[in-house]
Residue frames as qw, qx, qy, qz and C-alpha x, y, z in Angstrom:
[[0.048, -0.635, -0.560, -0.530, 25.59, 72.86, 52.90],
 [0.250, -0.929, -0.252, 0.106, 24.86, 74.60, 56.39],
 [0.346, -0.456, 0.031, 0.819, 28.47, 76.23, 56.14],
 [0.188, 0.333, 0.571, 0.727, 27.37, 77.35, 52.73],
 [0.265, -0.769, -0.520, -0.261, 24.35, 79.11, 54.34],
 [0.600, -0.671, -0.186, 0.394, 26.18, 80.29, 56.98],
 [0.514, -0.077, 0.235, 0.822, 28.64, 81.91, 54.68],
 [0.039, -0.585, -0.545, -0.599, 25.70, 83.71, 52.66],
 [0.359, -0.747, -0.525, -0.193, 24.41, 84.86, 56.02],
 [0.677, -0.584, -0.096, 0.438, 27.14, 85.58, 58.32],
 [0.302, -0.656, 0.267, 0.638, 30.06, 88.65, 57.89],
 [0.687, 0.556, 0.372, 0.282, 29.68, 89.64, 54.36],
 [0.150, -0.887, 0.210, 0.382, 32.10, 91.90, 52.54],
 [0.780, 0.492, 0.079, 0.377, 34.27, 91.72, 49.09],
 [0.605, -0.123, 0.063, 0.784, 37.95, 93.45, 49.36],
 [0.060, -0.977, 0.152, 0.136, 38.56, 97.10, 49.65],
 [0.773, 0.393, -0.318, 0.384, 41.83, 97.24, 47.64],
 [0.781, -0.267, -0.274, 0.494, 44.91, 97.86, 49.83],
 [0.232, 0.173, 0.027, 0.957, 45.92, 100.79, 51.26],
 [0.123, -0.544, -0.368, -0.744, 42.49, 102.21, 50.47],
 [0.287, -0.732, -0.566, 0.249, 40.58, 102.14, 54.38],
 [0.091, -0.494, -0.073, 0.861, 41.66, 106.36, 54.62],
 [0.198, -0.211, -0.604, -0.743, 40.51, 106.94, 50.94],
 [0.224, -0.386, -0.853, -0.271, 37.27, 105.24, 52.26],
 [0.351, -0.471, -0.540, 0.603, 36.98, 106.72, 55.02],
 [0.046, -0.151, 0.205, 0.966, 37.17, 110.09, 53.01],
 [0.262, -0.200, -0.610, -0.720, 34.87, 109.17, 50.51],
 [0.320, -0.456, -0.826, 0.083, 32.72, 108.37, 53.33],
 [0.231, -0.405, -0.285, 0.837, 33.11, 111.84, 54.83],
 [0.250, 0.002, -0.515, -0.820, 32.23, 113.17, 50.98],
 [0.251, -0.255, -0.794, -0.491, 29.22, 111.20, 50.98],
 [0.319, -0.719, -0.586, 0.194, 27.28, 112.13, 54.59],
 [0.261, -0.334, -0.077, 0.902, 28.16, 116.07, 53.36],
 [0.488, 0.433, 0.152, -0.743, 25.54, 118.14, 51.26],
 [0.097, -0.061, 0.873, 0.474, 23.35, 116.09, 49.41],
 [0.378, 0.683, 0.452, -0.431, 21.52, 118.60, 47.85],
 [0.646, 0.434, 0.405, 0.480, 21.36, 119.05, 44.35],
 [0.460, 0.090, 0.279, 0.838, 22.91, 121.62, 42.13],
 [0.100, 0.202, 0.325, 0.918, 21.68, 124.84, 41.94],
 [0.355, 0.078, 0.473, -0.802, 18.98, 124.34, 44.65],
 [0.585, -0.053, -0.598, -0.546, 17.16, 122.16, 42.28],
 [0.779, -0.356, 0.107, -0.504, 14.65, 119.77, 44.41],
 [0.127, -0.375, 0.915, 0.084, 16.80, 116.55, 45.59],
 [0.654, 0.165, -0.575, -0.463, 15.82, 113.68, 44.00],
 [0.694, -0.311, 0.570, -0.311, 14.26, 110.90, 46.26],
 [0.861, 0.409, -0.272, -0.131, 16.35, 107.81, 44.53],
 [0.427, -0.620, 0.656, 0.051, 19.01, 105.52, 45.38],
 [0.875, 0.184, -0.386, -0.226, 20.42, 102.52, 43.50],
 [0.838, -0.410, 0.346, -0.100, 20.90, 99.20, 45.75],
 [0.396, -0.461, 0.720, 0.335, 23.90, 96.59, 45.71],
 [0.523, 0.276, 0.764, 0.257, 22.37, 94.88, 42.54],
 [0.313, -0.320, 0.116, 0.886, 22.16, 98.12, 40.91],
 [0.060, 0.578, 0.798, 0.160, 18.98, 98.91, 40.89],
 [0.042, 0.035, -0.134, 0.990, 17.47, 102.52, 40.89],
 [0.218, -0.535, -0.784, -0.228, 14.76, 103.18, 42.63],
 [0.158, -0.321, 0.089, -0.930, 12.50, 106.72, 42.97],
 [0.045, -0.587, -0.781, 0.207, 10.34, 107.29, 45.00],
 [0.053, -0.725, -0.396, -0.561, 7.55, 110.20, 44.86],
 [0.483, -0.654, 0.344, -0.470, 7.89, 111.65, 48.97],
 [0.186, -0.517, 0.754, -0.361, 9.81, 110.37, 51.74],
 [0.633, -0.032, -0.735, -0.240, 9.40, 107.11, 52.63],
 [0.327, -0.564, 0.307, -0.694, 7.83, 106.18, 55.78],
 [0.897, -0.228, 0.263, -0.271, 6.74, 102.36, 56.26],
 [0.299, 0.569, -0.766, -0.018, 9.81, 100.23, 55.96],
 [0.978, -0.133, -0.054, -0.152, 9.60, 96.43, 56.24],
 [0.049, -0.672, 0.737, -0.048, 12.97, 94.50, 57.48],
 [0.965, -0.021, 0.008, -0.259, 13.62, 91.28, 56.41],
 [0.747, 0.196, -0.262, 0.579, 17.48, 91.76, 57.05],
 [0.541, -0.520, -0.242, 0.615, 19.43, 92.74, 60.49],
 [0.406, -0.263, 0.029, 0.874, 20.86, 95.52, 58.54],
 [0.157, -0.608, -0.481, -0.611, 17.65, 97.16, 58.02],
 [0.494, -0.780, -0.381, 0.053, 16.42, 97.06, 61.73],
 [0.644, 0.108, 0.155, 0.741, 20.41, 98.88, 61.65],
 [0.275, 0.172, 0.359, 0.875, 19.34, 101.44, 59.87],
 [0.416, -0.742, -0.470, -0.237, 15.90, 102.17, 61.30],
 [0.621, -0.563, -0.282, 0.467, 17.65, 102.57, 64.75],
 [0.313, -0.160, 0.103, 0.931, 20.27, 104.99, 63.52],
 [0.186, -0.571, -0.276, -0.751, 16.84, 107.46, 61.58],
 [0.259, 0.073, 0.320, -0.908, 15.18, 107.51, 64.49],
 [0.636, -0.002, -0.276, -0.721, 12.38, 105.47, 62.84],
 [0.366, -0.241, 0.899, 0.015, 10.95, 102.13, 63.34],
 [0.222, 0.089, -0.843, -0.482, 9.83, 99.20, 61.11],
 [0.803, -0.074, -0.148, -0.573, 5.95, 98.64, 60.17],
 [0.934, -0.203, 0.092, -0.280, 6.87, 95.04, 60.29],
 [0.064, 0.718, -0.693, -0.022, 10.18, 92.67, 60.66],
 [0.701, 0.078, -0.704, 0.080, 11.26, 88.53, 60.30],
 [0.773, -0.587, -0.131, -0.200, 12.09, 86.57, 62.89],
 [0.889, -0.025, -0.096, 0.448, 15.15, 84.64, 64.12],
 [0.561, 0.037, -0.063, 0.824, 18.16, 87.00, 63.74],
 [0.004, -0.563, -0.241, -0.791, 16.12, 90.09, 62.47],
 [0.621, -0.702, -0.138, -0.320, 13.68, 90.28, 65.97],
 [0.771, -0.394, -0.206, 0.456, 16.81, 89.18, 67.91],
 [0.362, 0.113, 0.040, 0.924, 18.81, 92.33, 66.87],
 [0.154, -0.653, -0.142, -0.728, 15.80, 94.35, 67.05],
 [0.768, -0.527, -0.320, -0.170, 15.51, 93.42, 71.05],
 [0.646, -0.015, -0.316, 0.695, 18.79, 94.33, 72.04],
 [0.129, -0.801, -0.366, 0.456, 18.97, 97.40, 74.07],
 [0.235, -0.487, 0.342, 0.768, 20.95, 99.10, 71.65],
 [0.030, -0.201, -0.637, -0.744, 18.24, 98.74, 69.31],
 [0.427, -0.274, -0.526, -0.682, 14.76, 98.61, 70.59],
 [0.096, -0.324, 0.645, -0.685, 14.55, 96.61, 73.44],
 [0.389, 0.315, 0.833, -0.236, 11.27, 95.28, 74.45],
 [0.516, 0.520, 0.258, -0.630, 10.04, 97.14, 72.22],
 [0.333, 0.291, -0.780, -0.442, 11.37, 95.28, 69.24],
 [0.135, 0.224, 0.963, -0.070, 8.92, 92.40, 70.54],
 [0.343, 0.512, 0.408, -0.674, 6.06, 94.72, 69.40],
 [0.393, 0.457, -0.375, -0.705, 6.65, 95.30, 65.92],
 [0.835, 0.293, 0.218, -0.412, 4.75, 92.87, 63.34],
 [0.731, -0.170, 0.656, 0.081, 5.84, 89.51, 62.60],
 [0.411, 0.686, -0.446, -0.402, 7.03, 88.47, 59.41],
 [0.854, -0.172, 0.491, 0.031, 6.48, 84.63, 59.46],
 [0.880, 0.453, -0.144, 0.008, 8.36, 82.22, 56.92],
 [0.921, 0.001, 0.000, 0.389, 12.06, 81.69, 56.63],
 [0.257, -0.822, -0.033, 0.507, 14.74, 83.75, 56.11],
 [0.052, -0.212, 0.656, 0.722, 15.38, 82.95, 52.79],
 [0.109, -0.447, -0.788, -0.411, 11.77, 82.82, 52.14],
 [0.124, -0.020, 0.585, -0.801, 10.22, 85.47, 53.80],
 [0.106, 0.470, 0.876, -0.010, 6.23, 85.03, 53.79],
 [0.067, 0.388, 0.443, 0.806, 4.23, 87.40, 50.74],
 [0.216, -0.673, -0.488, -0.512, 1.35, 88.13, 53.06],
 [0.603, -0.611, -0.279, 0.431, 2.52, 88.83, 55.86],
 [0.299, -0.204, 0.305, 0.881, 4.73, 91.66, 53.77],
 [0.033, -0.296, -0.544, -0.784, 1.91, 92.71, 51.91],
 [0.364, -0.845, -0.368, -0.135, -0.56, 93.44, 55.29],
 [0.531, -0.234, -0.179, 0.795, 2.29, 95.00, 56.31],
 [0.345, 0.857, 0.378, 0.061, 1.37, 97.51, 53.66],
 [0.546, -0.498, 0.095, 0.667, 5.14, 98.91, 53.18],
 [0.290, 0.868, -0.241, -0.324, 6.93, 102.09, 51.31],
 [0.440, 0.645, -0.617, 0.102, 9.74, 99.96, 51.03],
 [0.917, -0.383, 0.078, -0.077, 11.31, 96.55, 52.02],
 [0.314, 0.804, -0.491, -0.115, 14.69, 96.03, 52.60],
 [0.974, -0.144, 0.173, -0.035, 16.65, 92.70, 52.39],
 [0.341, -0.573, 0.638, 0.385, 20.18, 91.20, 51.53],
 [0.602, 0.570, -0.409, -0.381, 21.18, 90.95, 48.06],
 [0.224, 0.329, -0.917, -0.013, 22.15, 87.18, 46.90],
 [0.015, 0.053, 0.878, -0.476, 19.38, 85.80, 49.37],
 [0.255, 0.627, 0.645, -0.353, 15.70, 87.87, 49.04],
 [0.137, -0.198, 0.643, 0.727, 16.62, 88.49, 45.10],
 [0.126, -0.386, -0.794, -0.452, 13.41, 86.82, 43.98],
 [0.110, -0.620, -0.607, 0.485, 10.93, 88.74, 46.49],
 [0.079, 0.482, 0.201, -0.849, 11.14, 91.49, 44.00],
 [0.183, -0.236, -0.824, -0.482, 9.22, 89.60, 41.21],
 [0.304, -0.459, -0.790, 0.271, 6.81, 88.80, 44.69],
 [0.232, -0.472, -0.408, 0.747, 6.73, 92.18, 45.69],
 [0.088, 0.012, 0.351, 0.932, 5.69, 93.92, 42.25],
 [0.357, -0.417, -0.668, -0.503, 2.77, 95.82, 42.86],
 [0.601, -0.716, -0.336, 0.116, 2.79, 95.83, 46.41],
 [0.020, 0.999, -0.032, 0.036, 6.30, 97.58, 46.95],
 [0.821, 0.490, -0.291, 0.012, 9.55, 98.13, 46.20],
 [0.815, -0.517, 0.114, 0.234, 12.67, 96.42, 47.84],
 [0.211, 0.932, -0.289, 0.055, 15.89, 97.23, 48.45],
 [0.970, -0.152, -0.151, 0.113, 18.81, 94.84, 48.31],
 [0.057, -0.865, 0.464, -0.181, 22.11, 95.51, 50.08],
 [0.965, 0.053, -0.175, 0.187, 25.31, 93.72, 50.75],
 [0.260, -0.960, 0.103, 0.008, 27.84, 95.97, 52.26],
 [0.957, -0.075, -0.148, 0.240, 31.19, 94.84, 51.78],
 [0.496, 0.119, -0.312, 0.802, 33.20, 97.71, 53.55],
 [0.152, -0.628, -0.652, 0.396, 32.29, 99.78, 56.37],
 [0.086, 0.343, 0.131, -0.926, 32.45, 102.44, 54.26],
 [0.259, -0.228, -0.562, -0.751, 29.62, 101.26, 52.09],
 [0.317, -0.584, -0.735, 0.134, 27.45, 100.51, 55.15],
 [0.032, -0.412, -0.153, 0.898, 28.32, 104.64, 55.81],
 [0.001, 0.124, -0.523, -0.843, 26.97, 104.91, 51.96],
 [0.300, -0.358, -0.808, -0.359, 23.70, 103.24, 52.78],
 [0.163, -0.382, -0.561, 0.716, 23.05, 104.90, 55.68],
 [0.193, 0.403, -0.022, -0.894, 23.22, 108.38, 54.00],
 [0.270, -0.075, -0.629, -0.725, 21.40, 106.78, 50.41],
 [0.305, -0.514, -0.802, -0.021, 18.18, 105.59, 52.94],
 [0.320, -0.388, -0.457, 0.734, 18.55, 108.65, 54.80],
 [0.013, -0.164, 0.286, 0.944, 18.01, 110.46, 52.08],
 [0.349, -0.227, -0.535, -0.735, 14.67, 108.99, 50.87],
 [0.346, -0.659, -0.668, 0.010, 13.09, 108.81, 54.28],
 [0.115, -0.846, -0.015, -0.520, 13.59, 112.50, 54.78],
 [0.706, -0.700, -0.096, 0.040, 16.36, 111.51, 57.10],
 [0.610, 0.590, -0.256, 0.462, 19.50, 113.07, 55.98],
 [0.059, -0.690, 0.508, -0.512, 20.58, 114.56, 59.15],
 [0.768, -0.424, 0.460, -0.137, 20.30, 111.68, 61.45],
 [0.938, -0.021, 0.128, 0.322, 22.33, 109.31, 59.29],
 [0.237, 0.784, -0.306, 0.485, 24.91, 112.37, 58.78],
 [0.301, -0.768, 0.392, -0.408, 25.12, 111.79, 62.53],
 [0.981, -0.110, 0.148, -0.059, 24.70, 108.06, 62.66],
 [0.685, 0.556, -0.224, 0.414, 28.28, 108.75, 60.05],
 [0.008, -0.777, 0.417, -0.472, 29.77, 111.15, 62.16],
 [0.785, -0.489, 0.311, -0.221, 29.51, 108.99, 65.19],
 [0.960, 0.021, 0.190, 0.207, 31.05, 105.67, 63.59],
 [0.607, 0.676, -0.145, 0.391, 33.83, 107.67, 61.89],
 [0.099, -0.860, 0.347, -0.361, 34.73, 109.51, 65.05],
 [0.885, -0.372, 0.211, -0.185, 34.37, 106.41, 67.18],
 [0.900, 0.346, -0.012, 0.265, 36.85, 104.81, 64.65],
 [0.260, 0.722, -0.418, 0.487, 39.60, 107.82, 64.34],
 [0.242, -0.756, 0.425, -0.435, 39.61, 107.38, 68.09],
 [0.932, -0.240, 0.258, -0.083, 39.73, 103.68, 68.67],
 [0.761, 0.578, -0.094, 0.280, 42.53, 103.84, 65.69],
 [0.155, 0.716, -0.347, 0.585, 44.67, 106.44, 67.46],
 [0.639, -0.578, 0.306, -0.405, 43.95, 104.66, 70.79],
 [0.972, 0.100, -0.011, -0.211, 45.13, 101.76, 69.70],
 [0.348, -0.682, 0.568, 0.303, 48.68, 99.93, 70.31],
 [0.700, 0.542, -0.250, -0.392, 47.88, 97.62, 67.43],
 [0.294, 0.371, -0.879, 0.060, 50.04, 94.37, 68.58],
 [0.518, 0.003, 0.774, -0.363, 47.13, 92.08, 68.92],
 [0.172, 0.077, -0.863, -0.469, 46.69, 89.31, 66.66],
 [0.508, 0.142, 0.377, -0.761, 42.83, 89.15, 66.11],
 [0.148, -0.090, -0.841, -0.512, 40.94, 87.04, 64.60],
 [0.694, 0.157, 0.319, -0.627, 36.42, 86.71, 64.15],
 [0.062, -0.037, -0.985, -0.158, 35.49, 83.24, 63.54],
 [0.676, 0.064, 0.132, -0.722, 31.90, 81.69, 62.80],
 [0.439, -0.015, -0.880, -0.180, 29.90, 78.31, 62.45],
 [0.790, -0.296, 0.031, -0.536, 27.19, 76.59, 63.55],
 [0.992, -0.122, 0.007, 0.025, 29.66, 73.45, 64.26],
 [0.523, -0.602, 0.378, 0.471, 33.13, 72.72, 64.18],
 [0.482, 0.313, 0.509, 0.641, 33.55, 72.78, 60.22],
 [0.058, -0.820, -0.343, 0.455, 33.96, 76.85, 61.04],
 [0.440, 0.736, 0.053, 0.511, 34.89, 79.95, 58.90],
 [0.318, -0.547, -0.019, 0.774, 36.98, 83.26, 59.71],
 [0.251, 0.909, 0.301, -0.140, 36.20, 86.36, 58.56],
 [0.661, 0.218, 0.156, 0.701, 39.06, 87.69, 56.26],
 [0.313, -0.358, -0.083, 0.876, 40.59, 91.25, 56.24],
 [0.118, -0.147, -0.646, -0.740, 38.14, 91.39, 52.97],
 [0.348, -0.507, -0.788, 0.013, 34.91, 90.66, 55.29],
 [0.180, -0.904, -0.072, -0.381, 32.69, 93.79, 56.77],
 [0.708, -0.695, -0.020, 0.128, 33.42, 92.90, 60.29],
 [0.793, 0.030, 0.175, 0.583, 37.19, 92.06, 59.31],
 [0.086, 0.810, -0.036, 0.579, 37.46, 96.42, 57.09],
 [0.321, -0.834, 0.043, -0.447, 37.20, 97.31, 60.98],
 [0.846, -0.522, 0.079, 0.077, 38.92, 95.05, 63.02],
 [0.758, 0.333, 0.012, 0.561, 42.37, 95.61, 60.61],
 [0.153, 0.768, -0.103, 0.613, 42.32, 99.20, 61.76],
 [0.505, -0.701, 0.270, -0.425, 42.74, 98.41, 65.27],
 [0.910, -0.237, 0.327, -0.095, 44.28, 94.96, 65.47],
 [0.050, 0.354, -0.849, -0.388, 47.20, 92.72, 63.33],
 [0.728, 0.308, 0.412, -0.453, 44.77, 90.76, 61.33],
 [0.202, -0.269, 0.854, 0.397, 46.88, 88.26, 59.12],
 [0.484, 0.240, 0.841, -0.029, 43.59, 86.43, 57.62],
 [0.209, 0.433, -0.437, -0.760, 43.30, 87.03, 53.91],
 [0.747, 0.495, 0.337, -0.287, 41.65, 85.59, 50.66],
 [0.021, 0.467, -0.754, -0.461, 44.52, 84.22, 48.96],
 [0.137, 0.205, 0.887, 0.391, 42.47, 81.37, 46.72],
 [0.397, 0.149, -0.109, -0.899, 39.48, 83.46, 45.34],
 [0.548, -0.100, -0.817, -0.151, 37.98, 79.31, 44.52],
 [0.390, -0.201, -0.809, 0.390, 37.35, 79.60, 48.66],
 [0.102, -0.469, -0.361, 0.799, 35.28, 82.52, 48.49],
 [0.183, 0.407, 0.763, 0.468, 32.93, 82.29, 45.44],
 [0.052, -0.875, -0.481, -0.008, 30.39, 84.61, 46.68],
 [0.376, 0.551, -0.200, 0.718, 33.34, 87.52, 47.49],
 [0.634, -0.637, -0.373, -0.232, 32.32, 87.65, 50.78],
 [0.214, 0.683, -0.570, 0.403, 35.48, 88.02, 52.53],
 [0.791, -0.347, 0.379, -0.332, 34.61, 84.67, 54.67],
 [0.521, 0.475, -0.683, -0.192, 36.54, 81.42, 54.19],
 [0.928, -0.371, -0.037, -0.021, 36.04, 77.42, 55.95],
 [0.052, 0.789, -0.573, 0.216, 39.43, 77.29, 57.88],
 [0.887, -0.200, -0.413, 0.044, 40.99, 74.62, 60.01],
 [0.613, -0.755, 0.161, 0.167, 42.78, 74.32, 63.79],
 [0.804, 0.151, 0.228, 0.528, 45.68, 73.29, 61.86],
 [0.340, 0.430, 0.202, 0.812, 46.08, 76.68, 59.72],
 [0.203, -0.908, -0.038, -0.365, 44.89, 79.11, 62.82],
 [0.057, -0.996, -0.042, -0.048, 47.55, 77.66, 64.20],
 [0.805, 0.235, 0.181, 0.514, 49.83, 78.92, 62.69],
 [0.063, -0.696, -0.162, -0.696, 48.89, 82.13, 63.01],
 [0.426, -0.376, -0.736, 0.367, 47.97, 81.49, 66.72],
 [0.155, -0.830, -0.272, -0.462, 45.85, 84.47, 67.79],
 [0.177, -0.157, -0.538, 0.809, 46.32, 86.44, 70.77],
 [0.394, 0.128, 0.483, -0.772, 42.34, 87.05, 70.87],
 [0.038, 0.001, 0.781, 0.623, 39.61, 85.44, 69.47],
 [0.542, 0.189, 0.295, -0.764, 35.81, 86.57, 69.03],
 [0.027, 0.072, 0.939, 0.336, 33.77, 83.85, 67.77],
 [0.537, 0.028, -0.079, -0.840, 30.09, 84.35, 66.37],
 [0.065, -0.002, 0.994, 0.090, 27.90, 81.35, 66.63],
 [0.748, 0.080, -0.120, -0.647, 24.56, 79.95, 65.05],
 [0.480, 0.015, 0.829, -0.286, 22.39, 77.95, 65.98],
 [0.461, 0.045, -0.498, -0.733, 19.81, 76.06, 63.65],
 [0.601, -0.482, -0.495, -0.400, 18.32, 74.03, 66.12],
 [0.648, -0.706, 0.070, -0.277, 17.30, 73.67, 70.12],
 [0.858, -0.449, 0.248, 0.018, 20.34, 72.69, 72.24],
 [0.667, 0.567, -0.196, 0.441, 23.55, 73.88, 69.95],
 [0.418, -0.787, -0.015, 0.453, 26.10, 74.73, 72.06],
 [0.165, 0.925, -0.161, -0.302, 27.91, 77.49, 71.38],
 [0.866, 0.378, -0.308, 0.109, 31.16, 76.77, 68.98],
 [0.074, 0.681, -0.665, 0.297, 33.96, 77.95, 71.03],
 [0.726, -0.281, 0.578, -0.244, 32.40, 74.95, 73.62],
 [0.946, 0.137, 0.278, -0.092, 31.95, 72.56, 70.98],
 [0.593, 0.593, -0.507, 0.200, 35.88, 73.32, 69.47],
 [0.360, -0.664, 0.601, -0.262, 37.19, 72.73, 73.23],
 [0.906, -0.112, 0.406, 0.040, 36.62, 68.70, 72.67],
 [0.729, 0.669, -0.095, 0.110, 39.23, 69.25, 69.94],
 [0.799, -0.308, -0.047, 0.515, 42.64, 68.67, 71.07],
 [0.507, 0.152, 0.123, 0.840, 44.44, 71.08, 69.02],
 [0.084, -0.806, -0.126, -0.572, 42.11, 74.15, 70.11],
 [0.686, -0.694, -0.094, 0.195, 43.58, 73.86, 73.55],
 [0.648, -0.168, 0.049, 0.741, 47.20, 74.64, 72.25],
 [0.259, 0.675, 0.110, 0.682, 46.17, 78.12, 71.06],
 [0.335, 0.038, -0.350, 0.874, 47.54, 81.00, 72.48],
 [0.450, -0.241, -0.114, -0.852, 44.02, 82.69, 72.63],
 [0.779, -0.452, -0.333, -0.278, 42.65, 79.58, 74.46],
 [0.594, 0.092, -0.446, 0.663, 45.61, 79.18, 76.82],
 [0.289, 0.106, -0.225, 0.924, 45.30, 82.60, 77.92],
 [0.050, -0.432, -0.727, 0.532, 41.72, 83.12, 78.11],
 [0.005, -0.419, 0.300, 0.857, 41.11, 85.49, 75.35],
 [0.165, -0.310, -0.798, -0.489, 38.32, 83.36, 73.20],
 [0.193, 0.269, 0.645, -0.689, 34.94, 85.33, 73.81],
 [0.189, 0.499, 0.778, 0.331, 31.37, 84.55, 72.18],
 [0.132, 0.226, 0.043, -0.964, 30.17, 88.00, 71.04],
 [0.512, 0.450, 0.530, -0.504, 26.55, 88.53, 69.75],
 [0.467, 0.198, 0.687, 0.520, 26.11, 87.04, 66.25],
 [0.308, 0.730, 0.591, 0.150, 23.03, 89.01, 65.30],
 [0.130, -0.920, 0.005, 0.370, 25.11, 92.09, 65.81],
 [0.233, -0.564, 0.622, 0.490, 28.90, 91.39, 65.06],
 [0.412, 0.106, 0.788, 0.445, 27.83, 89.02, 61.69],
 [0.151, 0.448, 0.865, 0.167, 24.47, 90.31, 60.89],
 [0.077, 0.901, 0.281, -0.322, 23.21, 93.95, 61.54],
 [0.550, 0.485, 0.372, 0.569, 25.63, 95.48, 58.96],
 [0.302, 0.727, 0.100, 0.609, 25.48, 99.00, 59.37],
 [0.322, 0.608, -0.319, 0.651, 26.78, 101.67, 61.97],
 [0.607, -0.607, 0.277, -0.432, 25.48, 100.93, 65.10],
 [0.995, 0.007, -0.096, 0.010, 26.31, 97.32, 64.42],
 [0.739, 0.379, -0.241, 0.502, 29.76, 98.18, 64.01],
 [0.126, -0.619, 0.493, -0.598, 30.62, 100.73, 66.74],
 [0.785, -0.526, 0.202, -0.258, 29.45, 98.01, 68.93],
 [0.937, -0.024, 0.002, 0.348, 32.01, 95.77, 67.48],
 [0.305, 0.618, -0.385, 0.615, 34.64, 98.41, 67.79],
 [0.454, -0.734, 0.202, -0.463, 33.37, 99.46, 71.07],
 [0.874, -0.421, 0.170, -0.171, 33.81, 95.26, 72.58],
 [0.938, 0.114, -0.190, 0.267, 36.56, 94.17, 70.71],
 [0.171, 0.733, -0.282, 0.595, 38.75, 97.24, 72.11],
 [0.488, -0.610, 0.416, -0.465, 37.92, 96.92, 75.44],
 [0.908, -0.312, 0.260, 0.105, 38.28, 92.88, 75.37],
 [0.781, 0.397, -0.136, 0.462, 42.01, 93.13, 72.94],
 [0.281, 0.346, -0.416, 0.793, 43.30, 96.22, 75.36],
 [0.505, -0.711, -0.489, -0.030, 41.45, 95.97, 78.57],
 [0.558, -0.281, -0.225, 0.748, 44.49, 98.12, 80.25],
 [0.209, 0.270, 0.309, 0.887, 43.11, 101.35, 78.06],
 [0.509, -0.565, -0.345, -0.550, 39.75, 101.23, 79.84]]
């Protein structure tokens, strides 16, 4: 059951067919280029979310609640910030420097769970708009009718996390900062792509214990890490990946086989005094014979970023660390 949660929560992302990451990349270019309507007509402030919803709005939006990382994401990159935000993962990402900093401890609390967030606390918020992660804060827009509406998202290639940028940009009267927020991650990419010698077996793992996952070539995190790495780890039984997530539970046995030459591992905690996983695989004989633990090459990166924040800052940071820690000779 907690991998099951963990799977729902951690590196989401259904398959991009093969081949397609340049297409995407295009269409991504197409989509943070004029997006004004025809004929000078007035753009329409609308967007429809991963559960294909459409939803106008009357004037920019301006008070955004975040009850998912890849809101607080997406705030950062406008230039705006959030009326009010969860806790746990959501207030940890906002508190990085690369988001907020101290100031993320300022903004208003959002008590409950994360799969429950908590109605009044979202309703003195007094938001334009709340956004959350499709599959998870589904029912909140029954909760929310009346008070305001929510947007669910699920990204499952980095170019749709480009496509949400620009479709939020657009109805908080921020089209040109997530044009740049695109430009940035695209360029960052071309050059980390072209910079790249590409003969390192990568691999992103997660878990809150040893019974861990890996993040398939189908998984957000996984879109980006193929363009810059050998990344062998697919979704060959669709039965092990119900949700399309591009995540699967793996075993020491069948990584190796594969035997990395680097591994980033994401860990969660659910209560006081987890150690991290990479510590708690070392009591495991058979994680000692990889070639990534041998060599020194297993490093815990920052869950609430590399699993959880979803959209373009989130990701240039994972370009930015896994480059420098797979080719440290380039820097």
């Amino acid at each position: 059951m907690m991998l099951l949660i963990i799977l729902v929560t951690a590196c989401g992302g259904a398959a991009a067919p093969e081949g397609s990451n340049d297409m995407n990349s295009d269409l991504a270019k197409e989509a943070m280029s004029d997006t004004s309507a025809a004929d000078g007509a007035e753009e329409k402030l609308s967007v429809v979310d991963d559960t294909n919803t459409e939803l106008t709005f009357e004037q920019p939006v301006e008070r955004v609640a975040c009850v998912v990382s890849f809101c607080i994401d997406v705030m950062a990159e406008l230039g705006m910030e959030p009326v009010a935000i969860s806790e746990g993962g959501v207030r940890t990402i906002a508190t990085q420097e690369e988001f907020y900093g101290e100031k993320g401890q300022t903004f208003a609390s959002i008590g409950g769970s994360f799969f429950e967030p908590n109605l009044e606390d979202l309703v003195n918020a007094k938001p334009d708009l709340v956004i959350g992660l499709k599959g998870v804060h589904d029912a909140l827009r029954e909760g929310l009718d009346g008070v305001a509406p929510i947007i669910l998202v699920n990204p499952v290639h980095y170019s749709e996390s480009l496509e949400l940028i620009e479709a939020i940009g657009r109805i908080t009267g921020k089209t040109a900062e997530a044009m740049a927020a695109a430009e940035t991650f695209l360029a960052k990419l071309k050059e980390a792509k072209e910079m790249s010698p590409k003969n390192k077996k990568a691999l992103i793992m997660f878990g809150s214990d040893v019974n861990f996952a890996v993040v398939t070539d189908s998984g957000l995190g996984g879109t980006v890490m193929k363009e810059i790495a050998v990344y062998p780890w697919k979704v060959n039984d669709p039965s092990e990946d119900p949700y399309g997530d591009g995540s699967i539970p793996y075993s020491l046995e069948k990584l190796l086989e594969e035997n990395p030459d680097a591994i980033f591992v994401e860990s969660y905690s659910f209560g006081p005094g987890t150690k991290p996983l990479s510590e708690q695989l070392a009591d495991l004989p058979l994680w000692s014979e990889l070639r990534a633990v041998k060599e020194n090459k297993v490093i815990e990166v920052r869950s609430p970023i590399w699993g959880d924040g979803r959209g373009t800052r989130s990701l240039g940071i994972l370009l930015d660390e896994s480059m420098k820690f797979l080719y440290p000779e380039l820097y």
